[in-house]
C-alpha positions in Angstrom: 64.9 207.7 73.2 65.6 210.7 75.3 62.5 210.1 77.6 63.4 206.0 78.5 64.6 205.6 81.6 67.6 203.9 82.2 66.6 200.4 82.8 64.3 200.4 79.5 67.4 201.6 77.7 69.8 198.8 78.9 66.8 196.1 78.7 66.6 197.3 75.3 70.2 197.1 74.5 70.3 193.7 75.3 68.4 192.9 72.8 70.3 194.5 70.4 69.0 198.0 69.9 71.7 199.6 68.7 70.0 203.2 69.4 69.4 202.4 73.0 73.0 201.2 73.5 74.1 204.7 71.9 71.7 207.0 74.1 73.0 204.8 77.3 76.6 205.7 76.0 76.2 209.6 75.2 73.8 210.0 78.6 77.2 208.4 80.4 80.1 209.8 78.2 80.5 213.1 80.0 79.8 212.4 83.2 82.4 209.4 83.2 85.3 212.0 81.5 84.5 214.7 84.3 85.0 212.1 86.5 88.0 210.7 85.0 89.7 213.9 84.4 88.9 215.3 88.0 90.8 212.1 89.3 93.7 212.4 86.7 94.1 215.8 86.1 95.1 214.9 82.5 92.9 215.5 79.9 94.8 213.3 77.4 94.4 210.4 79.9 91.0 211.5 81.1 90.0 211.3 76.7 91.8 207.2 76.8 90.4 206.4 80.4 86.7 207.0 78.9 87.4 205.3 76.0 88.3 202.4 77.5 85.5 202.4 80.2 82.9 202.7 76.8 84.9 199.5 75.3 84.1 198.2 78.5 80.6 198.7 78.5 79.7 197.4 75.2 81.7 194.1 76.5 79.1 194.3 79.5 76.4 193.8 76.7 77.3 190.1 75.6 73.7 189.6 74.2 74.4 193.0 72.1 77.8 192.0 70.8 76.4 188.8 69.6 73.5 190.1 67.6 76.3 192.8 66.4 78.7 190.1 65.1 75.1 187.8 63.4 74.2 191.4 62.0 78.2 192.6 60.3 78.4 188.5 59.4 75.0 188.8 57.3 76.0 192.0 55.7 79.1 191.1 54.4 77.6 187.7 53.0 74.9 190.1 51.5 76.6 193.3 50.2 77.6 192.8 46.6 81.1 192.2 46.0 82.8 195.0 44.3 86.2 195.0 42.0 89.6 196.5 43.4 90.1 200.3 42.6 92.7 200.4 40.0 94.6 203.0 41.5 94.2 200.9 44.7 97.8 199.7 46.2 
């Protein structure tokens, strides 16, 4: 996924490639906390500020979050249901 530009990647995200939506995050993650932490000066707040510009981003991505919820909603209809632990509180 490396060698996709940019646009491919997001075009690609919004139809729900999960891959493309992670490479768009990881090309993106450092260069937002450098920026974050050269405004801040805090490298705790830098850590929370690019956090919550990732959360951000994946909001950006309606199409993407949709096809995510379809996708965890199938699963969990699908996965076999499994009893309690017994040590399990």
């Amino acid at each position: 996924m490396e060698e996709l530009s940019d646009s491919r990647l997001v075009g690609l995200a919004k139809t729900g490639d999960v891959e493309a939506f992670a490479e768009l995050a990881r090309r993106y993650q450092e260069k937002v906390f450098r920026t974050v932490l050269s405004l801040t000066r805090n490298r705790s707040d830098a850590d929370d500020l690019t956090l919550e510009q990732q959360a951000k981003f994946l909001i950006f991505f309606q199409d993407f979050n949709q096809y995510l919820r379809e996708k965890l909603q199938k699963a969990r209809q699908q996965a076999p249901r499994k009893r309690p632990l017994d040590n399990q509180r």
